[in-house]
N, C-alpha and C positions, 0 to 999 in steps of 0.2 A: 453416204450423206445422211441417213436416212440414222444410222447408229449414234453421229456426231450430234445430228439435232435432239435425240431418244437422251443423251449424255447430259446436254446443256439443260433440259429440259427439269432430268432428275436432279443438275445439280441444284438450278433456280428453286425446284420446290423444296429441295434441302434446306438452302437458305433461308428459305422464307419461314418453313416450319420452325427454326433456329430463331429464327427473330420473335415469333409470334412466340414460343415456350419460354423465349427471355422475358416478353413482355410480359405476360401472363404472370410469369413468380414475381416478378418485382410487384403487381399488384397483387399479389394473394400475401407478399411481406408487408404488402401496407396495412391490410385488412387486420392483418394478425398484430400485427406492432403499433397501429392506434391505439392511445389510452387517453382517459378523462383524466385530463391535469390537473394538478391539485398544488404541489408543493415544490415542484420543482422550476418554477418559471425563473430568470436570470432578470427580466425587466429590461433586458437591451433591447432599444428599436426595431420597429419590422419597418425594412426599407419600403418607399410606395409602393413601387414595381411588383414586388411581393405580395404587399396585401392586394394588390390590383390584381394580379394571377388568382389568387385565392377569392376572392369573391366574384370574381369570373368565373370560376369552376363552380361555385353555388349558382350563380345566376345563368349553370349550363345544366341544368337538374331537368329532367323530365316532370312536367304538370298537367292535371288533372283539362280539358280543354284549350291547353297553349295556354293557360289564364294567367301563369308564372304570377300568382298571388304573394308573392313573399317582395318585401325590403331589408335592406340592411344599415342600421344605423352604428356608423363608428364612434365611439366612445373614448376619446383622449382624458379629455377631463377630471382632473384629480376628484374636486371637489364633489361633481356628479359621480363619480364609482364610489369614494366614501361614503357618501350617503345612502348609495347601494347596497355597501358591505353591513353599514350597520341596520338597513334593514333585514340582508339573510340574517345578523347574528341572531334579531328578536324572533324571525322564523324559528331558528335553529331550537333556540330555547321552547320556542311555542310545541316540537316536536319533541326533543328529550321529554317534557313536561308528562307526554304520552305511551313512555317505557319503561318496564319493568326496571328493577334497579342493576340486575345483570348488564341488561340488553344498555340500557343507560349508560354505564362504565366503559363499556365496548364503544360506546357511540361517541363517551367520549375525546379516544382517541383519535380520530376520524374526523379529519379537515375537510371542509366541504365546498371551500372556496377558495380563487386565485385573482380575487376582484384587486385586492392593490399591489400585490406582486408581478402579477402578467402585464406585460408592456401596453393594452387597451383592449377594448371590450369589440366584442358586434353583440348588435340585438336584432334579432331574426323574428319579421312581424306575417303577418298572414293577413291581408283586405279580403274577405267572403266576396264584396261587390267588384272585384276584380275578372273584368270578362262577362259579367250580371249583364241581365238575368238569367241567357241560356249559356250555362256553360258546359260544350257535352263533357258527356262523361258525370255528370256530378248531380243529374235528377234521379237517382237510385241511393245514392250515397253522398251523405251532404259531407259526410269527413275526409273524399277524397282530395279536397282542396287543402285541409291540413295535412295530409300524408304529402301531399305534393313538394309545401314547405317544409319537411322532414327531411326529403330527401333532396333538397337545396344545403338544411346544413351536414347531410350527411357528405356531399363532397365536397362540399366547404372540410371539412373536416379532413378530409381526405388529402386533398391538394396542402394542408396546412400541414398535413404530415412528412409528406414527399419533400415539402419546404423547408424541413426542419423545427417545424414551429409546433407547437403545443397548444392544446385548447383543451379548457375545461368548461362542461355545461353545468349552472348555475340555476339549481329548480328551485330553493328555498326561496319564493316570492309571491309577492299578490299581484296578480295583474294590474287592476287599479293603480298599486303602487310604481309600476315600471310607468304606464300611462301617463299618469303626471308627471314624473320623476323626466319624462325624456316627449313630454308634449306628443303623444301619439293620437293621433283623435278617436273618436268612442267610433267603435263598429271595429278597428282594428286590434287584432289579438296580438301580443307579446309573447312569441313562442319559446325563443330561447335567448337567455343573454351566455353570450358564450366569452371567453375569456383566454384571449391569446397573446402568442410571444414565443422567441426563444427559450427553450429549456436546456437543463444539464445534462438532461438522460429521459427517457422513456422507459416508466418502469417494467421489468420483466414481469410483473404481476399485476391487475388490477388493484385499485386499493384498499376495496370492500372484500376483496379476495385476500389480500395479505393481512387484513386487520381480523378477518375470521367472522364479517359479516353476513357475508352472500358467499355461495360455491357456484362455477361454474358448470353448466348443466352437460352433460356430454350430447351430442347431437343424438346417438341412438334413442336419451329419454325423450324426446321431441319429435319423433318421426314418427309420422303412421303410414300405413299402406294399404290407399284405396277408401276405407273409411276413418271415419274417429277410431281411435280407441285400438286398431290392429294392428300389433306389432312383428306382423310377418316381414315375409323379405318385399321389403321395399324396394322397388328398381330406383337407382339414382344413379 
């Protein structure tokens, strides 16, 4: 009796360990196969259901005193995203303006937006007075409440992955300008306009990486152990 139960026993936690190392790689292929979309959006519809799943997985984000300070404003709107795109382009220019003629030429290349190709926008806000005055967690560190909303669109991002769907985060802007552009009231910050939809493909490269912008850092140059600066054997 005693052997049969010992059997059933080892086989359950078999299973179980099986499910849990399935679960685990499909999210460490998410981690890795995320990229900031740029060029490859198709423009086809994201059904509700979809985008309803996806911004549930943001608005399931761990925050800074439960204060879940972020919104999310969807963006259909032709005419509102144009007027979006042509303010990143005068960014865009305002920052070329500021590079060598190498660095320039390079920068050229390098699309930095999928404002009217991607099927619609989110724009990811952060209210400070959300949860105000005391929100714990946040009288040490007043930027925990934007790490908070960081890490709303980081699984927003996440879930839009899993989904099929593509996002690309759009920095070339002024605050001010998203503010009026999309009526947000003064005290709340415009964190990220993100820019989603079906795509063709997920590229196998970054695209600061493949244009020969930016190189990817390998973890060892970023690790210390124990204090700054020691690059012994770090337990991980």
């Amino acid at each position: 009796m005693s052997t049969q139960h010992d059997s059933t026993q080892h086989h359950s936690t078999q299973h179980h360990s099986t499910e849990h190392d399935s679960t685990a790689q499909v999210l460490y292929d998410l981690l890795h196969r995320r990229r900031d979309v740029r060029g490859e959006f198709t423009g086809a519809p994201v059904p509700d259901p979809v985008l309803r799943r996806v911004l549930a997985a943001g608005h399931a984000a761990p925050s800074v005193g439960l204060s879940q300070p972020w919104d999310f404003v969807v963006v259909h709107d032709l005419e509102t995203r144009r007027a979006f795109a042509a303010h990143v382009q005068r960014e865009r220019a305002v920052f070329e303006a500021t590079l060598d003629p190498q660095r320039s030429a390079r920068f050229a290349q390098i699309r930095i937006d999928g404002v009217l190709a991607s099927s619609l926008s989110l724009v990811v806000t952060y209210d400070p007075a959300r949860g105000a005055p005391a929100v714990l967690g946040r009288h040490a560190i007043a930027d925990t409440g934007l790490y908070s909303v960081c890490l709303a669109v980081q699984n927003l991002w996440l879930a839009a992955t899993a989904e099929g769907l593509g996002v690309g985060w759009v920095s070339f802007y002024r605050e001010p300008f998203v503010r009026d552009l999309l009526g947000i009231p003064a005290g709340i910050r415009p964190v990220a306009w993100l820019c989603v939809g079906p795509v063709t493909a997920l590229a196998e490269l970054p695209d600061l990486e493949r244009h020969g912008w930016a190189r990817r850092r390998p973890l060892a140059e970023v690790l210390h152990a124990e204090r700054w600066g020691s690059r012994g054997e770090a337990r991980t």
